[in-house]
N, C-alpha and C positions, 0 to 999 in steps of 0.2 A: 629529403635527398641529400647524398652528402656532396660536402664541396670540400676542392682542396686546390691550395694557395702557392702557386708554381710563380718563383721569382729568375725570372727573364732578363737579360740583356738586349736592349735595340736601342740602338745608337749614343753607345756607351752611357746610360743610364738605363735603370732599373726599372721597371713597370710590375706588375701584377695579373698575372693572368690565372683565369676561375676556370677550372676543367672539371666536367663530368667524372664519376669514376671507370675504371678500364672497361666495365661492361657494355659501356653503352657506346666505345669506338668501337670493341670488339664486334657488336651487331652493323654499327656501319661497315668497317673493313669488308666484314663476308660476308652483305650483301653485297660489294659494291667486285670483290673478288669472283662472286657467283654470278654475275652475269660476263663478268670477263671470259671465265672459263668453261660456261652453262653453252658458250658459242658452237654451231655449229663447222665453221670456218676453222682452220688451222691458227693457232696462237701465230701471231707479227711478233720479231722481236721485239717491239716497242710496246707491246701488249705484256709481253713478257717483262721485262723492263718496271711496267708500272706495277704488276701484282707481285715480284721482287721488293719493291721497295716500299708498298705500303705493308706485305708481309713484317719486314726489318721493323717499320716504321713502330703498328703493333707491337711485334715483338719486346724491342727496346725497352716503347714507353710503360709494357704491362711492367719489366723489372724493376724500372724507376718509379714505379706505382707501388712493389713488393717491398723494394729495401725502403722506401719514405725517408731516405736521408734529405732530401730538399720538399719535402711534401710536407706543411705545416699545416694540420687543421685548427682553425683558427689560433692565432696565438697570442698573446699577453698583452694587455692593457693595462695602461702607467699614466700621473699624473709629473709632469715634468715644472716644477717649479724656478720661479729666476730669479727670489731672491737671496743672493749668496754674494760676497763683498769681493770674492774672485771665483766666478764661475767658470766651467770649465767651456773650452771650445763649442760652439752648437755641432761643426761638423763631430767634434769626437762624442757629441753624446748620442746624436744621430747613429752612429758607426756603434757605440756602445749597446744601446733599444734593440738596433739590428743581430749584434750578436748575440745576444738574450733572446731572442725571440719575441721581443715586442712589436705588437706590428698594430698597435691604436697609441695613441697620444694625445694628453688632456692639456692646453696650454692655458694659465688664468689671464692671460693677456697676450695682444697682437703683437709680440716682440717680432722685429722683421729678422736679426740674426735668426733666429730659429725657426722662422718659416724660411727665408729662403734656404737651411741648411736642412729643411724635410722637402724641398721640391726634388722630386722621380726618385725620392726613396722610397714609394711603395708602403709606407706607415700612414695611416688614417689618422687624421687631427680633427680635433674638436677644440675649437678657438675660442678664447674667454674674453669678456667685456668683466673688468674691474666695473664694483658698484660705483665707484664716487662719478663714472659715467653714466649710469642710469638716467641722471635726473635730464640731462642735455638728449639721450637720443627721445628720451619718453616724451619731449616737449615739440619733437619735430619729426616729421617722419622724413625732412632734406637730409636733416643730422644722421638719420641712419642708414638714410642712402649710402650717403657720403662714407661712412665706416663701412659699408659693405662694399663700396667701389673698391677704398684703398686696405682690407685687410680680409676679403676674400675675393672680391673676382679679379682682384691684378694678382692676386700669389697662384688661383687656378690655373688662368690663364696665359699669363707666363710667368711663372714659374716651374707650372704641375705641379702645387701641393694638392694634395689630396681631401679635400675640408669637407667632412661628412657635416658637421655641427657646429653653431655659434651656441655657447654655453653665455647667457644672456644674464650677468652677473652671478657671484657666488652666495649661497646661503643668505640671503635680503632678507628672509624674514624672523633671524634668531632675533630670542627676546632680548637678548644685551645690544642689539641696536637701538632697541625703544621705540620700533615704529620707523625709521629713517627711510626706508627705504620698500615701508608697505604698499604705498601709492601710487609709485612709479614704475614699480617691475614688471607690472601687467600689462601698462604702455608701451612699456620698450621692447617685451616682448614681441607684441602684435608690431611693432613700426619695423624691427627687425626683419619679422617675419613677412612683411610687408616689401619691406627693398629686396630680402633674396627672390623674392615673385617678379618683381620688378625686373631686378639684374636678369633674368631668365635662370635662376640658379633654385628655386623653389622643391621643384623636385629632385636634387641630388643635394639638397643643404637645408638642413633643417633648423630651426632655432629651438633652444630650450632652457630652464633655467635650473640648475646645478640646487637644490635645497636639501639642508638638513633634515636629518629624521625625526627633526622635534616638532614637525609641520605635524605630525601626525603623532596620537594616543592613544590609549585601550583605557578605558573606565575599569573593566575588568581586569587588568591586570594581561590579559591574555590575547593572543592573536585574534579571535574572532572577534572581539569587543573592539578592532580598531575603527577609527575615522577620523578624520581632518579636527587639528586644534578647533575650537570653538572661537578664536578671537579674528581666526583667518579662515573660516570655515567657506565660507560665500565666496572669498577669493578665490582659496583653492577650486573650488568645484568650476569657477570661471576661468583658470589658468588648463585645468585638467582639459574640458572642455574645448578649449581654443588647441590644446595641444593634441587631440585626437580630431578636432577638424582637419587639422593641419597632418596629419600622418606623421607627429612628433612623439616620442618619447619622452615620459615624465625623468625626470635624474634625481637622482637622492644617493645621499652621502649617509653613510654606516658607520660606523665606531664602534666595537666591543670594546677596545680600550676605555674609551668615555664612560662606556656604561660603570667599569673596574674603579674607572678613576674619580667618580662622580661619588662611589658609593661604598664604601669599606665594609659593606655587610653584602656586597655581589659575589653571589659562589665564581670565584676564579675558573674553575674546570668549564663554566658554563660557557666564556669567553674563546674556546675554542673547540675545533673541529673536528679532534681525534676521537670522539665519542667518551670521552672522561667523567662530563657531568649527569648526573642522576636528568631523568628525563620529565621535560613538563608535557602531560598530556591534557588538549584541549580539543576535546570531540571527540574526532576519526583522525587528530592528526597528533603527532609525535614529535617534541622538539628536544633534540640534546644539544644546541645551541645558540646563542644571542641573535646571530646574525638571521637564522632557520625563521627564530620569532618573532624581531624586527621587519623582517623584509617582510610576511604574510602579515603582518599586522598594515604593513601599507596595503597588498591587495586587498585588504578585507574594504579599509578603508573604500580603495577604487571600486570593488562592487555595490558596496552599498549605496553607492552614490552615482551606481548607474553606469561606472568605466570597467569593465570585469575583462576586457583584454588590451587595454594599453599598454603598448611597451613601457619597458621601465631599463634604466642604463644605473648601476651603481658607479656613480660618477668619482668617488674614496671610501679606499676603505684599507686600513694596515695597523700597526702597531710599531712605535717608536722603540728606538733600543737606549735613549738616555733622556735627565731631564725628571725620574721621579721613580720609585722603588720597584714599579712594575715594568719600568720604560729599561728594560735590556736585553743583547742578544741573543738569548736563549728563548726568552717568551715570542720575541719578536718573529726568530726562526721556527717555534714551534707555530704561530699560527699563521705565518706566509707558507710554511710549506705542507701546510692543511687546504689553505685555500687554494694553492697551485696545485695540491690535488682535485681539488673539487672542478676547477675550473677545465682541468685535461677528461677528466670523469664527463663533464659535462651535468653532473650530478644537479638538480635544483633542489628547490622545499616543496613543504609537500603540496602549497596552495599552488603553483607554477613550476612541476617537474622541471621545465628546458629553463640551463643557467641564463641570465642575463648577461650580457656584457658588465665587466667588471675592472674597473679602473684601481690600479692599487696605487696606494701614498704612502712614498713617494719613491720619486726613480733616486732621488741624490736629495741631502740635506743641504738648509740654507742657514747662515749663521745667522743673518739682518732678518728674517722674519717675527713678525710679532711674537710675544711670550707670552701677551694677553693671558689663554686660555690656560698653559702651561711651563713650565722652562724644555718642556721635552716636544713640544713646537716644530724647535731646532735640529731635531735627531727623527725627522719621519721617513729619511730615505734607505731605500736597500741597501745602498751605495753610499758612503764615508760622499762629500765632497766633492775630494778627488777623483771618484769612479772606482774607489780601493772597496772590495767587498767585503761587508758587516761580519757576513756569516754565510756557511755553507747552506745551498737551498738546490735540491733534487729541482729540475726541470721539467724531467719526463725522456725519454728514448736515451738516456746515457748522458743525457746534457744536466750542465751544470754553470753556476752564476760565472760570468764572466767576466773580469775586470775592464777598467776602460785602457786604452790602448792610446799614445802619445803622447801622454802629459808630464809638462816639463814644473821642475820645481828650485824653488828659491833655494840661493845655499843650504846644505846641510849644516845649521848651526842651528843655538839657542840662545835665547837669553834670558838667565836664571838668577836666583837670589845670589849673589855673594856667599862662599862659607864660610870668611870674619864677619858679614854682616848682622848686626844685635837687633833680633825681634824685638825688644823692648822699644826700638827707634820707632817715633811717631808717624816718620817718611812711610812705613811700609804701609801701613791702614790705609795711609791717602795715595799711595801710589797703587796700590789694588783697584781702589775705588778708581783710580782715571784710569788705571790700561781695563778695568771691567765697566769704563762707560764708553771703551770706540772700539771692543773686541768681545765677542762671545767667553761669558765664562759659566755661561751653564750649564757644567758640567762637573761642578765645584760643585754644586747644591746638596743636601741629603738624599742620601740613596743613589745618587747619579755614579757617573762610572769612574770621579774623582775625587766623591765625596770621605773618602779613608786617607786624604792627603794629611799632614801636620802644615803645623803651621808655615814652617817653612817652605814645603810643596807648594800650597794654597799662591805664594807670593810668587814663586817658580813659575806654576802654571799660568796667574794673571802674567807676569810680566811679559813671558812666552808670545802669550795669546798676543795683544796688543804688538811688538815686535815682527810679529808674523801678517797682524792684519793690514799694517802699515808698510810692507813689502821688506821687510828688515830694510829701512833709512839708516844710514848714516848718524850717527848720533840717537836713534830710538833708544835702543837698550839705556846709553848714558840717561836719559828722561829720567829715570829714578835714583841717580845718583850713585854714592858708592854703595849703595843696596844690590844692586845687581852688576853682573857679568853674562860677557857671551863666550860661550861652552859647544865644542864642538862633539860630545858627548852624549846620549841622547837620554835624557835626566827620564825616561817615561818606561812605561812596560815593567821589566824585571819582575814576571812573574803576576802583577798585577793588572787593572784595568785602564787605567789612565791612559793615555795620549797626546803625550805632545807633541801638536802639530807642526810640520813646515809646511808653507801655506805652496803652490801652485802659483807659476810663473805665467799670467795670461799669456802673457806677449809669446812668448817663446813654444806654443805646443805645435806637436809637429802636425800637418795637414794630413786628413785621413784620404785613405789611398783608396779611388776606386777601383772595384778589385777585377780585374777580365772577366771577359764571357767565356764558360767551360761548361762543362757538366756538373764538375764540384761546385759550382759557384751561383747556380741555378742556370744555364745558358743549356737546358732540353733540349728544347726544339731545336737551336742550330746544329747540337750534337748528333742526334737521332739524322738529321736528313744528311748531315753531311758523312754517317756511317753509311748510310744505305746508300749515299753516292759510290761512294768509295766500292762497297760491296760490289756493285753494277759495274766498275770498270774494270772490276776485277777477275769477277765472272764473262764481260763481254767485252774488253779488250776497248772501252770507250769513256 
């Protein structure tokens, strides 16, 4: 059946209402008009009156059904990350998802700014438990009460956030943990899943835990050879298990990128979705991409073991645009707006034709994130930062990425190397070193979007960086002596890739405006009835 996603005004907040499609009012309407007028009796005007306005009513709504300017069939899932050393407003990113057409959100923690700033916005959240909490809810099922009082049933309840899912730590069982967190994830799971039963909140919140695709292998090399690592075999099959008792969805995170970056003998073309790469055939099925073969490789997995239709939610999945030779705008754009095909298509693989939900990483880039796995970590968002779009990305019906709206920014200045300043001066090496130990400079690296700096850039862009992260202080820029100055000129671009930042003024962005109730604005219903009022006094004088 299809559904479609009508965004309403009542009482100056936004709600969500699921409507049939036109044909199935259209069967209420005339019946409900055929017994009106099947009368033997003379029409009352008040008779007449009512089959006026559910005519209009009809009417109306079949147009706002044909043009689909406010009719979303399902739209965009994001993973909204918080670590960033000045992030942007929760309301202006709230307001940003909305006009993007995001309407799911993945959060890796109960940050309350940003839940209170998703309550009766109509976006579906999926709330995350960082691991270093595993170990405390897994040892108490109080302890996860307690987490579920204060970070899902007080933001439902009053707030109206919308919390479909507790994502019940992130990836716990990659091997560069070492086990840390093999033990505990299955407890905390179940105590989780325990308190939402408890709270009464069981059936409208599910719990689940967010894992890597390394949980799962193919011996063969190919989608049908999959099944659960051998080292967390018995787990898995006890996590899967509990999660289809429970009417839960498995989540697992994707990376074509990984697979690129892991392996310098990976056919590139294979990492995306425009059909480019030479095709692997296994069986009766057809893969011309990573993602096609990874994801059946986990169903294969789930059948064999007995789970052949548990939901599955791809919890991340994108490609970075800096941070390593493959991590730039162009690749990044070519395979977001493959999968925002895919995703409008509806298109699946061939082991699970209908797509899953799909959470893309990330909405905005964070400079303080780990570099662990990469320097290009740092550059997983669609959106610069600030909410400034990477790159142009088709939507679908005429729409297109949409910048963030409000945000206010620190002086337009810089602070850059000195042009008497002497590279040979010892000061610069170590003054790089300290503004690239409390400022992101991963962007400097090889292959990255800075990496064709000289040496004198290199000093420019550290110095920059740091000056910027530290809200341009007073006396910053001085920190390195007569090596640098601040330049109101903007030392970056000219042709090339670089970027240099001015960092976003928390304090100062403007409050995003909620917008009236209209017709443009999703407010139907009041529009439709208040035409067909209007029509009725106009035709009877009341």
């Amino acid at each position: 059946m299809h559904r479609f996603s009508l965004v309403t005004m009542e009482s100056s907040s936004f709600s969500t209402l699921v409507c049939n499609p036109p044909q199935t009012s259209h069967n209420l309407h005339n019946s409900f008009i055929l017994q009106l007028t099947s009368s033997s009796q003379p029409q009352t005007k008040s008779q007449l009156v009512v089959i006026i306005m559910v005519c209009l009513q009809y009417l109306l709504m079949t147009i706002f059904f044909l043009l689909g300017e406010n009719l979303v069939a399902d739209g965009f899932a994001c993973n909204w990350g918080l670590q960033a050393s000045h992030p942007l407003s929760p309301d202006i990113v709230v307001k940003l998802m909305k006009d993007n057409g995001f309407d799911k959100v993945k959060l890796f923690e109960a940050d309350p700014y940003a839940l209170e700033a998703l309550g009766k916005s109509g976006i579906q959240v999926m709330v995350g438990i960082p691991n270093d909490m595993l170990a405390g809810i897994a040892s108490s099922v109080r302890v996860a009460e307690q987490w579920v009082e204060k970070n899902v049933s007080h933001y439902i309840s009053n707030l109206g956030v919308d919390i479909r899912y507790v994502a019940v730590g992130n990836e716990p069982f990659l091997k560069t943990y070492a086990d840390k967190f093999t033990q505990i994830t299955f407890p905390a799971l179940q105590n989780i899943q325990a308190a939402l039963i408890k709270a009464g909140l069981g059936r409208d919140v599910k719990a689940t835990v967010p894992l890597n695709a390394d949980v799962y292998q193919s011996d063969s090399g190919a989608p049908s050879g999959g099944d659960f690592r051998p080292d967390i075999h018995a787990l898995m099959l006890s996590i899967v298990k509990f999660l289809s008792d429970n009417a839960a969805p498995l989540t697992i995170n994707i990376y074509p990128f990984l697979s690129l970056y892991a392996d310098s003998h990976f056919p590139l073309e294979f990492a995306f979705f425009d059909g480019g790469a030479t095709p692997i055939v296994d069986g009766p099925a057809t893969y011309t991409n990573v993602f096609d073969a990874n994801y059946d490789t986990l169903i294969t997995a789930l059948e064999k073991n007995g789970f052949p239709n548990l939901p599955v939610i791809v919890g991340e999945i994108g490609w970075p645009t800096d941070g390593d030779a493959n991590a730039n705008p162009r690749l990044a754009r070519r395979f977001n707006q493959g999968l925002i095909a895919r995703i409008n298509g509806g298109r699946g693989t061939p082991k699970r034709p209908t797509l899953p939900d799909i959470y893309m990483f990330s909405l905005l880039d964070e400079d303080i994130k780990s570099i662990d796995p990469g320097n290009f970590e740092r550059h997983r968002g669609v959106f610069h930062f600030d909410g400034v779009v990477k790159y142009p990305l088709d939507l679908g019906r005429g729409r297109n990425l949409t910048a963030a709206k409000g945000v206010r920014y620190l002086a337009r200045q810089w602070c850059v190397m000195a042009p008497d300043a002497d590279l040979a001066d010892p000061g610069v090496g170590a003054g790089m070193s300290t503004a690239c130990t409390y400022a992101d400079c991963t962007s400097l690296g090889v292959g990255s979007s800075c990496g064709q700096l000289d040496a004198r850039g290199n000093a420019s862009y550290a110095f920059n960086m740091y000056y910027q992260t530290v809200n341009q202080q007073k006396g910053a820029c001085e920190r390195f002596g007569k090596l640098s100055v601040i330049t109101r000129i903007d030392p970056g671009y000219h042709g090339g890739s670089c970027r240099y930042v001015i960092m976003i003024d928390s304090g100062k962005h403007e409050v995003a405006k909620k917008p009236r109730t209209s017709a443009a604005d999703g407010g139907v219903a009041g529009f439709v009835a208040a035409t067909a009022m209007v029509v009725v006094q106009l035709v009877f004088g009341f």
